[in-house]
PyMOL commands that place a pseudoatom at each C-alpha (Angstrom):
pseudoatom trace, name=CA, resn=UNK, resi=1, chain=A, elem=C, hetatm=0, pos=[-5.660, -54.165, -17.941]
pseudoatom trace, name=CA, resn=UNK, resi=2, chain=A, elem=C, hetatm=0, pos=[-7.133, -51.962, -20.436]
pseudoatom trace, name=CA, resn=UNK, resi=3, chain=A, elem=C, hetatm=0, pos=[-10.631, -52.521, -18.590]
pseudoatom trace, name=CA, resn=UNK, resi=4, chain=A, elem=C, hetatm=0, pos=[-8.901, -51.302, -15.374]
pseudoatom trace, name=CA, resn=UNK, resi=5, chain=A, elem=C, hetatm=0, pos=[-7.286, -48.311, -17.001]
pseudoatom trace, name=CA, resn=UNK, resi=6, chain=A, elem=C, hetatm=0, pos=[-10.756, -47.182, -18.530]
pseudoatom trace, name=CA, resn=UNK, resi=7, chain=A, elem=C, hetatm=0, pos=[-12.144, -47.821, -15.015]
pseudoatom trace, name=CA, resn=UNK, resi=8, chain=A, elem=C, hetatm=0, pos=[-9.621, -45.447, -13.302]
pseudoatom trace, name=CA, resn=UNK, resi=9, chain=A, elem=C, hetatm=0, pos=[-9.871, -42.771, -16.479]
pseudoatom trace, name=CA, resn=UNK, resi=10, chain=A, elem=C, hetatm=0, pos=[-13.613, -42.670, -15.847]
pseudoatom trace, name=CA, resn=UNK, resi=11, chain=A, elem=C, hetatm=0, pos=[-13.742, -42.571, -11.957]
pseudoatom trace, name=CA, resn=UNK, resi=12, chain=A, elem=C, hetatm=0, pos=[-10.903, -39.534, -12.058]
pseudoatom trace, name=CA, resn=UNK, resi=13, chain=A, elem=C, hetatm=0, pos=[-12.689, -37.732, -14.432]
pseudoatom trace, name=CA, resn=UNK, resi=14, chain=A, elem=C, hetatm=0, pos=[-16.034, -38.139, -11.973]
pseudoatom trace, name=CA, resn=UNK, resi=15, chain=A, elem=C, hetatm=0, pos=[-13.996, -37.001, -8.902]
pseudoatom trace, name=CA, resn=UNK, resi=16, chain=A, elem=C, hetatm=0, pos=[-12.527, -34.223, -10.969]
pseudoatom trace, name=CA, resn=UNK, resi=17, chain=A, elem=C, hetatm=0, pos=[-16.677, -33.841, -12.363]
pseudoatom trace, name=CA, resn=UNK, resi=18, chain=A, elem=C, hetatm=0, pos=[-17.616, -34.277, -8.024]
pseudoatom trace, name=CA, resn=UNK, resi=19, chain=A, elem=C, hetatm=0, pos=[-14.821, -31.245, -7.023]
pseudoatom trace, name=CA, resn=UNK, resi=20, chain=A, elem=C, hetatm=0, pos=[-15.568, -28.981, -9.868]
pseudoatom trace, name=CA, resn=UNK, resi=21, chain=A, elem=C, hetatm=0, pos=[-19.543, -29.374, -8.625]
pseudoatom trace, name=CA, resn=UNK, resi=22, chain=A, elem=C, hetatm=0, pos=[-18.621, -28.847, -5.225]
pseudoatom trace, name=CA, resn=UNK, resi=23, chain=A, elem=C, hetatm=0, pos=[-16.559, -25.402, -6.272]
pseudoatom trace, name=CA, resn=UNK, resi=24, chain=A, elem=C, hetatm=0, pos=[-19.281, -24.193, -8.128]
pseudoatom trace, name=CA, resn=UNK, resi=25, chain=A, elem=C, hetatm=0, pos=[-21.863, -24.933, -5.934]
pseudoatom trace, name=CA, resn=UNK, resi=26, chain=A, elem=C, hetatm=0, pos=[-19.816, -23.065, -2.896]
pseudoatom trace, name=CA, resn=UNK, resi=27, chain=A, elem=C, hetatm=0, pos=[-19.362, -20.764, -5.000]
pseudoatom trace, name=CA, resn=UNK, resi=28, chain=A, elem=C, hetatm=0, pos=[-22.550, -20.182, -5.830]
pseudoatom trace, name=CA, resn=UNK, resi=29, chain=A, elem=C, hetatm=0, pos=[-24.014, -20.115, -2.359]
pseudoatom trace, name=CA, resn=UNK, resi=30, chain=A, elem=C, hetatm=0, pos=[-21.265, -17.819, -0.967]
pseudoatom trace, name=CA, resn=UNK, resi=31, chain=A, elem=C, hetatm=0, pos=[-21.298, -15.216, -4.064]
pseudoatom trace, name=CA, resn=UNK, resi=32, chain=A, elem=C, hetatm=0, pos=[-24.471, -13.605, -3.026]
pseudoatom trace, name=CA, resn=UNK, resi=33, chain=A, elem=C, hetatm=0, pos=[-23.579, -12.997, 0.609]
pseudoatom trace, name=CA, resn=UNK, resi=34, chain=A, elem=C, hetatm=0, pos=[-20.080, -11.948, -0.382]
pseudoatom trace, name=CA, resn=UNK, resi=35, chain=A, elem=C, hetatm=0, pos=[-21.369, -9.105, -2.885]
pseudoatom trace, name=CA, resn=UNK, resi=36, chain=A, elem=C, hetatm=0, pos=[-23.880, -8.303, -0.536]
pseudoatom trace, name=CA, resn=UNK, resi=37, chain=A, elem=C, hetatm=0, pos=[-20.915, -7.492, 2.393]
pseudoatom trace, name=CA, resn=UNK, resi=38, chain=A, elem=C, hetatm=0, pos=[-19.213, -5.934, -0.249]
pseudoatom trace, name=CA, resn=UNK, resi=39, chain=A, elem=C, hetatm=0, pos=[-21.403, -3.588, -1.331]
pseudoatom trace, name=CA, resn=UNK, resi=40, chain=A, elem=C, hetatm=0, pos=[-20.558, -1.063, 1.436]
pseudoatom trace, name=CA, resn=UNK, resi=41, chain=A, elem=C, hetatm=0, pos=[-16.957, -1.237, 0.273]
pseudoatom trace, name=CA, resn=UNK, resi=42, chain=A, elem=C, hetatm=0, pos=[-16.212, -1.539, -2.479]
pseudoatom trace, name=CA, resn=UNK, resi=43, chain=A, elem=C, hetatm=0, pos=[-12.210, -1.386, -3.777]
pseudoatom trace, name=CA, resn=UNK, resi=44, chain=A, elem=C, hetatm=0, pos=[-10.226, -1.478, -6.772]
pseudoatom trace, name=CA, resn=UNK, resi=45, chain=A, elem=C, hetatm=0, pos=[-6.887, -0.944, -7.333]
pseudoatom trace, name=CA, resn=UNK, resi=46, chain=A, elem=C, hetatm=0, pos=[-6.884, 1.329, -3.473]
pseudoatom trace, name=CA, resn=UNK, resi=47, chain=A, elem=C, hetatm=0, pos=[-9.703, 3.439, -4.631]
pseudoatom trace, name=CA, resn=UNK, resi=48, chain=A, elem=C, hetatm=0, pos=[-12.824, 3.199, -2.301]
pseudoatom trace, name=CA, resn=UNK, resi=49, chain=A, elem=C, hetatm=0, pos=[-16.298, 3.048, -4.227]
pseudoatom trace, name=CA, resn=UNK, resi=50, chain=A, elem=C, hetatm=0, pos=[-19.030, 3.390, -1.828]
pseudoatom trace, name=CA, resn=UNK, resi=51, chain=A, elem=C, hetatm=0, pos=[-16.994, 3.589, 1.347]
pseudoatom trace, name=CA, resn=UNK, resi=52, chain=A, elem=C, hetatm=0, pos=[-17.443, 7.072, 3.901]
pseudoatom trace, name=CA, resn=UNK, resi=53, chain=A, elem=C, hetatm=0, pos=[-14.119, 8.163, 2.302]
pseudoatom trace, name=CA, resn=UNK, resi=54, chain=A, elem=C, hetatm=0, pos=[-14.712, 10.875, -0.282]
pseudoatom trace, name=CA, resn=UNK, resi=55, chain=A, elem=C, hetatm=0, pos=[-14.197, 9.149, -4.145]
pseudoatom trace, name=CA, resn=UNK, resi=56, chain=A, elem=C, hetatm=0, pos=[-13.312, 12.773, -5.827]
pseudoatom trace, name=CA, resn=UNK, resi=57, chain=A, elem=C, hetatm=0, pos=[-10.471, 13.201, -3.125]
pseudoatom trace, name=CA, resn=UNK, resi=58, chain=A, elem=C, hetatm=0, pos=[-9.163, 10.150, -3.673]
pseudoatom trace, name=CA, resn=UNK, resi=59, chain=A, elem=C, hetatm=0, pos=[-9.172, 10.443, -7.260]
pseudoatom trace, name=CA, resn=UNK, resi=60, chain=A, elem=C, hetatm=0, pos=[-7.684, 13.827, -7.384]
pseudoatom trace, name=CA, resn=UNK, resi=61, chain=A, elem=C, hetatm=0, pos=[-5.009, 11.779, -5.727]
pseudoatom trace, name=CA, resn=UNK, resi=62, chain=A, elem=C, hetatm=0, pos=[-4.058, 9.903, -8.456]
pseudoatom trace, name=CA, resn=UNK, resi=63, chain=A, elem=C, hetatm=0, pos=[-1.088, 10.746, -10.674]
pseudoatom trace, name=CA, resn=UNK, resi=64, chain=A, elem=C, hetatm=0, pos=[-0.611, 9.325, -14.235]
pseudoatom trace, name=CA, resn=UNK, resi=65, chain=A, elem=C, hetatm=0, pos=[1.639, 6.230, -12.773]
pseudoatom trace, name=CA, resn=UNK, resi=66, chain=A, elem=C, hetatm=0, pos=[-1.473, 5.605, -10.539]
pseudoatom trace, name=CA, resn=UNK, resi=67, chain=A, elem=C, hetatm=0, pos=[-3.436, 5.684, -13.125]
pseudoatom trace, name=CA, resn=UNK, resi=68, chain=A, elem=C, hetatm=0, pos=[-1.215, 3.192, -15.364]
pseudoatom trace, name=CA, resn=UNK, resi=69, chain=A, elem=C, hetatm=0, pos=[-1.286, 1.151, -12.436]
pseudoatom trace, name=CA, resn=UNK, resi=70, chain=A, elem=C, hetatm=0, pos=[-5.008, 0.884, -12.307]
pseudoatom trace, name=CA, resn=UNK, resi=71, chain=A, elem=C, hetatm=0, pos=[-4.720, 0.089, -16.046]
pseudoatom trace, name=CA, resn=UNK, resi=72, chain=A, elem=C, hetatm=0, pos=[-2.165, -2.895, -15.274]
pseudoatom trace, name=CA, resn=UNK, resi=73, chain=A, elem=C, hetatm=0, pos=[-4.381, -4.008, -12.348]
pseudoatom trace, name=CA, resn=UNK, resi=74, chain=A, elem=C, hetatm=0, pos=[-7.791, -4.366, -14.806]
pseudoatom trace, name=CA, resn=UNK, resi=75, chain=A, elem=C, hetatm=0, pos=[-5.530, -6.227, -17.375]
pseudoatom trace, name=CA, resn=UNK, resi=76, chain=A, elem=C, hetatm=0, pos=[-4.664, -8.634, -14.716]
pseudoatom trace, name=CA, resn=UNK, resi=77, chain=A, elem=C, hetatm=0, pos=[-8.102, -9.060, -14.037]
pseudoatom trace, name=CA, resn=UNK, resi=78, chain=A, elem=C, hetatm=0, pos=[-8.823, -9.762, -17.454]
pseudoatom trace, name=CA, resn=UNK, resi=79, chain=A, elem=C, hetatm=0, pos=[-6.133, -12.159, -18.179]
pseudoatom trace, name=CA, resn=UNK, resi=80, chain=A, elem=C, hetatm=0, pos=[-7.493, -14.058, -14.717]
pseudoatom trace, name=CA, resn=UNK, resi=81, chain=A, elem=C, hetatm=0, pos=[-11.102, -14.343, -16.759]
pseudoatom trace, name=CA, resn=UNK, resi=82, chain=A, elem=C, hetatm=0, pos=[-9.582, -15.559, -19.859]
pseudoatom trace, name=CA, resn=UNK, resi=83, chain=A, elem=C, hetatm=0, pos=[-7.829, -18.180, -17.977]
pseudoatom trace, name=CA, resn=UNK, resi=84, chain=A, elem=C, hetatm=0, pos=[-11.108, -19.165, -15.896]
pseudoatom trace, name=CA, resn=UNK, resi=85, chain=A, elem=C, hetatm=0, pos=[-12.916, -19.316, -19.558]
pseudoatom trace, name=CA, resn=UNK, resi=86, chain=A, elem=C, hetatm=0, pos=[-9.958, -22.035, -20.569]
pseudoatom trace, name=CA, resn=UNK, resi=87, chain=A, elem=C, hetatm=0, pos=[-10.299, -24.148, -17.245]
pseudoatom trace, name=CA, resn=UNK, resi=88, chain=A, elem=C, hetatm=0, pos=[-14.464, -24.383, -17.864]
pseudoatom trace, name=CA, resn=UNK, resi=89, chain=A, elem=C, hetatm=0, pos=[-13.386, -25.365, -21.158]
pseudoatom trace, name=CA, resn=UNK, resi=90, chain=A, elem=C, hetatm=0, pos=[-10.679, -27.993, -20.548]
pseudoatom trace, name=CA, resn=UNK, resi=91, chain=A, elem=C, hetatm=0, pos=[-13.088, -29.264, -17.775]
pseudoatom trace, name=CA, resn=UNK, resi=92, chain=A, elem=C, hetatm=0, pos=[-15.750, -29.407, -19.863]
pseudoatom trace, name=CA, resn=UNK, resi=93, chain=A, elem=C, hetatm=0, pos=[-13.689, -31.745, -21.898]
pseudoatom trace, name=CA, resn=UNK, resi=94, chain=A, elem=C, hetatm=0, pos=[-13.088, -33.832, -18.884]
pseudoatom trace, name=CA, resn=UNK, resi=95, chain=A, elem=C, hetatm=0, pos=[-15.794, -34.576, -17.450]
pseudoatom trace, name=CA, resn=UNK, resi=96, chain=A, elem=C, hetatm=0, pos=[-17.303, -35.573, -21.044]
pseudoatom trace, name=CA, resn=UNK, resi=97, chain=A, elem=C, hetatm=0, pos=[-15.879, -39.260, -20.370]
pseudoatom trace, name=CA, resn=UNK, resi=98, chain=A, elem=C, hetatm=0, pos=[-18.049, -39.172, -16.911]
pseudoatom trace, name=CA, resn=UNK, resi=99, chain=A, elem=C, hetatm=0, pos=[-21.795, -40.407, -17.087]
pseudoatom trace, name=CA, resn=UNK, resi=100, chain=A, elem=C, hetatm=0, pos=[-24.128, -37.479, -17.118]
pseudoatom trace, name=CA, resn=UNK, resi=101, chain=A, elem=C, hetatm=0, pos=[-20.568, -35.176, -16.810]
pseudoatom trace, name=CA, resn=UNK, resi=102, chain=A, elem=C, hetatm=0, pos=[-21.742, -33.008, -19.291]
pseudoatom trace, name=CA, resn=UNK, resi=103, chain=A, elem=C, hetatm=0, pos=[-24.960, -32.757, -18.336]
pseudoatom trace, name=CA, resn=UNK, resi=104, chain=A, elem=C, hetatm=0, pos=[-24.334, -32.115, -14.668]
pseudoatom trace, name=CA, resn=UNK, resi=105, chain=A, elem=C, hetatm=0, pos=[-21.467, -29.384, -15.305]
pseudoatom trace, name=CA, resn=UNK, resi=106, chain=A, elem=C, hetatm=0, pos=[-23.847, -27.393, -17.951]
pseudoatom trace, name=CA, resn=UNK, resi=107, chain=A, elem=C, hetatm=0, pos=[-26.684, -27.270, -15.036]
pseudoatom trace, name=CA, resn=UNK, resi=108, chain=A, elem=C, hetatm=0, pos=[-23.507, -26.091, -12.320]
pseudoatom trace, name=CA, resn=UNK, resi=109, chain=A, elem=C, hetatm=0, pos=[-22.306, -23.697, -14.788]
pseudoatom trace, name=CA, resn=UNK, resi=110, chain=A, elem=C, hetatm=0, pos=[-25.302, -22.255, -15.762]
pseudoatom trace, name=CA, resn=UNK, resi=111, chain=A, elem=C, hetatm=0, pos=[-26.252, -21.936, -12.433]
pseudoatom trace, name=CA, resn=UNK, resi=112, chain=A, elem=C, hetatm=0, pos=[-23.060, -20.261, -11.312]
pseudoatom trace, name=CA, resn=UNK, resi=113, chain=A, elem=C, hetatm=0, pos=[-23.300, -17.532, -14.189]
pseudoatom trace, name=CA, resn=UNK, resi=114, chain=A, elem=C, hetatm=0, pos=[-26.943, -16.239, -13.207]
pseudoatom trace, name=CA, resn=UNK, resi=115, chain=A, elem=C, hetatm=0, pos=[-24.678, -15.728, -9.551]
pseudoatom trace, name=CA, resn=UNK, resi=116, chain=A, elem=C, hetatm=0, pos=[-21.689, -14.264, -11.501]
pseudoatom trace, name=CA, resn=UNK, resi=117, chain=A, elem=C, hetatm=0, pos=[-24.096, -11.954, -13.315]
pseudoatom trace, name=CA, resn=UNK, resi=118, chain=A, elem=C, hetatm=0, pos=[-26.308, -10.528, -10.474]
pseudoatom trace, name=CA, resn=UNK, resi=119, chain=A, elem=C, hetatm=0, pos=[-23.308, -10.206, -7.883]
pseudoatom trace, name=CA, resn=UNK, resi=120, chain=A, elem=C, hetatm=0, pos=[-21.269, -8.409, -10.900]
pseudoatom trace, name=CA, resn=UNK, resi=121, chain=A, elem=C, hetatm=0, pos=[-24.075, -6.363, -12.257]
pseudoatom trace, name=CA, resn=UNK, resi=122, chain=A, elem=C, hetatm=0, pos=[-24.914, -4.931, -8.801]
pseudoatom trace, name=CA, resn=UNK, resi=123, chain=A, elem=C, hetatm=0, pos=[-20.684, -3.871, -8.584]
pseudoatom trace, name=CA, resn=UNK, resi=124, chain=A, elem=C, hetatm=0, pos=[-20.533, -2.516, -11.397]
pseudoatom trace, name=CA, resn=UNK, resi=125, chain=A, elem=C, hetatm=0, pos=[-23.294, -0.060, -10.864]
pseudoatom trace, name=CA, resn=UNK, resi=126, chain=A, elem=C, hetatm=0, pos=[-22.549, 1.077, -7.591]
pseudoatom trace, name=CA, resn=UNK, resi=127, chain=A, elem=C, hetatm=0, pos=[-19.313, 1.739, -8.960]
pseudoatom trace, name=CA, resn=UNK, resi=128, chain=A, elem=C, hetatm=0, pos=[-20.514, 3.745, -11.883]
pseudoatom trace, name=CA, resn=UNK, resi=129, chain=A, elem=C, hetatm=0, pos=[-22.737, 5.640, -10.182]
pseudoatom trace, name=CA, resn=UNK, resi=130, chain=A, elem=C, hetatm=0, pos=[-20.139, 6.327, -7.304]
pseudoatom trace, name=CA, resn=UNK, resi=131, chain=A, elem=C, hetatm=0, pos=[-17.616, 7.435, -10.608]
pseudoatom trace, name=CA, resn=UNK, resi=132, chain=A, elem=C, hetatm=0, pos=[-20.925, 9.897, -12.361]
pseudoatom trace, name=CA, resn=UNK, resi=133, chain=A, elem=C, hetatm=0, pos=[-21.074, 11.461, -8.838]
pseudoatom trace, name=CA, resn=UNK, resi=134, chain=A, elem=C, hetatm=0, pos=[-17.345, 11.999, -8.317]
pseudoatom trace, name=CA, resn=UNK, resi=135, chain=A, elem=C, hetatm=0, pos=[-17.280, 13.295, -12.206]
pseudoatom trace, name=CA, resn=UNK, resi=136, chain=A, elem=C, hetatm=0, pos=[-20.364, 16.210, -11.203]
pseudoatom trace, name=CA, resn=UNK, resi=137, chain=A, elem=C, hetatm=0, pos=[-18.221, 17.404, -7.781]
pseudoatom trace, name=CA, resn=UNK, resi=138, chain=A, elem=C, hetatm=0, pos=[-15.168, 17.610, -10.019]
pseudoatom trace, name=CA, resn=UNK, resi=139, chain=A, elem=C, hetatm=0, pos=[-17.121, 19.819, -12.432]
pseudoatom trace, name=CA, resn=UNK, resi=140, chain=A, elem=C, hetatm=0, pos=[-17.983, 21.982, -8.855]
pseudoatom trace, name=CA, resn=UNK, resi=141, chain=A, elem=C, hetatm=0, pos=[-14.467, 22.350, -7.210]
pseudoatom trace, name=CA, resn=UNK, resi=142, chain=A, elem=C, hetatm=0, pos=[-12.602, 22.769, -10.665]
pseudoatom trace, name=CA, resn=UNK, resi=143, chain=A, elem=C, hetatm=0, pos=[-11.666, 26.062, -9.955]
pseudoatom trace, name=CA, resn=UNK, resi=144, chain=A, elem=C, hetatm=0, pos=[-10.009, 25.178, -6.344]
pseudoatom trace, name=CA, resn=UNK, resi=145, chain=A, elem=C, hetatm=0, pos=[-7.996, 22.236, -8.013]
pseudoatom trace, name=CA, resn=UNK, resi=146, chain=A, elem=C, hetatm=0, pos=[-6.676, 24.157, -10.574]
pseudoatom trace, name=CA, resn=UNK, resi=147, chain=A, elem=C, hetatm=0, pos=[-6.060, 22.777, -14.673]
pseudoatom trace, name=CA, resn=UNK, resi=148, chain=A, elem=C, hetatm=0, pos=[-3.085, 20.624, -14.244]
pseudoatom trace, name=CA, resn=UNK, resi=149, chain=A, elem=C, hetatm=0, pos=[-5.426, 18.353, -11.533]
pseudoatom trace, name=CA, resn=UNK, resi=150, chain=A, elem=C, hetatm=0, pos=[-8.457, 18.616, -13.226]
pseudoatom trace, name=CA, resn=UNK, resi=151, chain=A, elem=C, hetatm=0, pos=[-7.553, 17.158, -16.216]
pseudoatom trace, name=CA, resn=UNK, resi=152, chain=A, elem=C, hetatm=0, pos=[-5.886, 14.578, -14.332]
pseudoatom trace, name=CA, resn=UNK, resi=153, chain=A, elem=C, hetatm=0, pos=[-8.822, 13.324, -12.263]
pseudoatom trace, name=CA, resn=UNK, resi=154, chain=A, elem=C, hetatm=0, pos=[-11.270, 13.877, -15.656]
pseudoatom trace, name=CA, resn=UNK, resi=155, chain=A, elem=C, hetatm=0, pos=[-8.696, 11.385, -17.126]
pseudoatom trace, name=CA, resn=UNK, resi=156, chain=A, elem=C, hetatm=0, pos=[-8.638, 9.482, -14.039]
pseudoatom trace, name=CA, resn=UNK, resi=157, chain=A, elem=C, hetatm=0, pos=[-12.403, 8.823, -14.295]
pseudoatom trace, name=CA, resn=UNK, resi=158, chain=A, elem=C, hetatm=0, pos=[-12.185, 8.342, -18.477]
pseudoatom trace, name=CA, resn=UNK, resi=159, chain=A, elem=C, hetatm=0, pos=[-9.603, 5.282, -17.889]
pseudoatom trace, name=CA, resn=UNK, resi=160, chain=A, elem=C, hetatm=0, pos=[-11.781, 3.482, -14.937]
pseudoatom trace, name=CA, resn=UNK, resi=161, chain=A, elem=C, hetatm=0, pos=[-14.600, 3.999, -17.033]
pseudoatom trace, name=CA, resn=UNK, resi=162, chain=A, elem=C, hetatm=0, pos=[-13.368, 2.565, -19.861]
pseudoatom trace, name=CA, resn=UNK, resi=163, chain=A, elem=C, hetatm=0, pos=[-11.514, -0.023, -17.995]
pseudoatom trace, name=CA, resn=UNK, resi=164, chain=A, elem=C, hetatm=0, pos=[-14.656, -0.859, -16.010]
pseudoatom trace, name=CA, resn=UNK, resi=165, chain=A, elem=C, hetatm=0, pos=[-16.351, -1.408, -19.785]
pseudoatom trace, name=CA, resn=UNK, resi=166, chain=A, elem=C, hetatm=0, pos=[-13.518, -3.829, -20.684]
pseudoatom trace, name=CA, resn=UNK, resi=167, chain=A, elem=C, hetatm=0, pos=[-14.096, -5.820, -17.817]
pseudoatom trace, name=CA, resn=UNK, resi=168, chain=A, elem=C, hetatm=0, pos=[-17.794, -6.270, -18.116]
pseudoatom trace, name=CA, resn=UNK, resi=169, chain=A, elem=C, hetatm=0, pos=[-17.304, -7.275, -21.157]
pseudoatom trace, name=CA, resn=UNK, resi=170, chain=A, elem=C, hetatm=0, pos=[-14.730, -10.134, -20.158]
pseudoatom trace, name=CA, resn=UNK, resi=171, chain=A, elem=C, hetatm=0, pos=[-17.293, -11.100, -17.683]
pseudoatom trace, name=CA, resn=UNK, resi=172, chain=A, elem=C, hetatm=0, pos=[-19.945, -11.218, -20.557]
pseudoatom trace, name=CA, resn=UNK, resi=173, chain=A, elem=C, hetatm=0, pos=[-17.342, -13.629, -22.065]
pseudoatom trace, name=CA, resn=UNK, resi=174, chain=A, elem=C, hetatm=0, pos=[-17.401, -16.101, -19.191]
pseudoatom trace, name=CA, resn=UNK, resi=175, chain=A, elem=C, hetatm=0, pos=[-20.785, -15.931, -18.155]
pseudoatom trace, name=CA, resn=UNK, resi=176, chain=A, elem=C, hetatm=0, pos=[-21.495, -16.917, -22.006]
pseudoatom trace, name=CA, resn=UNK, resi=177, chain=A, elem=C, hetatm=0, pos=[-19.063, -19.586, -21.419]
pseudoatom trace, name=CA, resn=UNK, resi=178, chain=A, elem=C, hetatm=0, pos=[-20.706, -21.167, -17.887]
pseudoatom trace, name=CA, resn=UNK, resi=179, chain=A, elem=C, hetatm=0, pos=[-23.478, -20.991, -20.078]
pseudoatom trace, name=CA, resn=UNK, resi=180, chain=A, elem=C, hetatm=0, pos=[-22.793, -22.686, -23.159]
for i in range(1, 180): cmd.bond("trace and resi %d" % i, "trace and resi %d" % (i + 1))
show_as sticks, trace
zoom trace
């Protein structure tokens, strides 16, 4: 009985090992090609980086409970990386009782980070340069905005900047986790 129990421990945590190889590995494979059709558009929170739309305008948009949305938003985000960082941990744990389990899911994860850190890398700055662009037109039409707007949209840009920072480094956090 307890031989059979050990038998069915070991051959879940293999299928779970099997599926969490299979998601990485899709991932992996579909990451590139998805950054790379994402590059033309790219969105967050509503606001178009990249796309024919005009950035500045759509920043100048933005009021303050815009703006604490966007804040929410990137918190979500974050929270959504912390959780991914407990799942590679809690299947790392898993697949420990599998033969080779440990092996095979450092090689997947490791693998999957270099993917998470090129597609990410290449978002994050075509985003920033997209934001340094909008931030020198907003310097040029200051005048025809007015005060009240322009030191809306300069805040605007501050928060996805720094927002933008937090996120990277959450992504720095799981990447180092794929990788460990």
């Amino acid at each position: 009985m307890l031989q059979q129990l050990q038998t069915t421990s070991a051959k879940h945590s293999v299928e779970k090992l099997f599926m969490i190889g299979a998601a990485i590995f899709a991932f992996a494979v579909a990451a590139p090609a998805a950054a790379n059709a994402r590059s033309a558009n790219i969105s967050i929170d509503g606001l178009d980086f990249g796309d024919d739309e005009d950035l500045l305008e759509q920043l100048i948009e933005l009021d303050a409970d815009d703006i604490e949305d966007l804040r929410d938003e990137m918190a979500d985000a974050r929270e959504d990386i912390a959780d991914a960082i407990l799942e590679i941990e809690d299947a790392r744990e898993e697949v420990k009782e599998a033969p080779g389990g440990a092996v095979m899911m450092k090689i997947a994860l490791g693998a999957a980070s270099t993917v998470v850190t090129k597609a990410t890398n290449k978002v994050f700055d075509e985003v920033k340069a997209s934001l340094n662009e909008a931030a020198d037109e907003l310097e040029t039409v200051r005048d025809e905005i007015g005060d009240a707007e322009y030191r809306e949209t300069k805040m605007a840009i501050f928060v996805i900047r720094e927002e933008l920072a937090k996120l990277e480094a959450a992504l720095a956090e799981l990447t180092d986790a794929m990788r460990a």
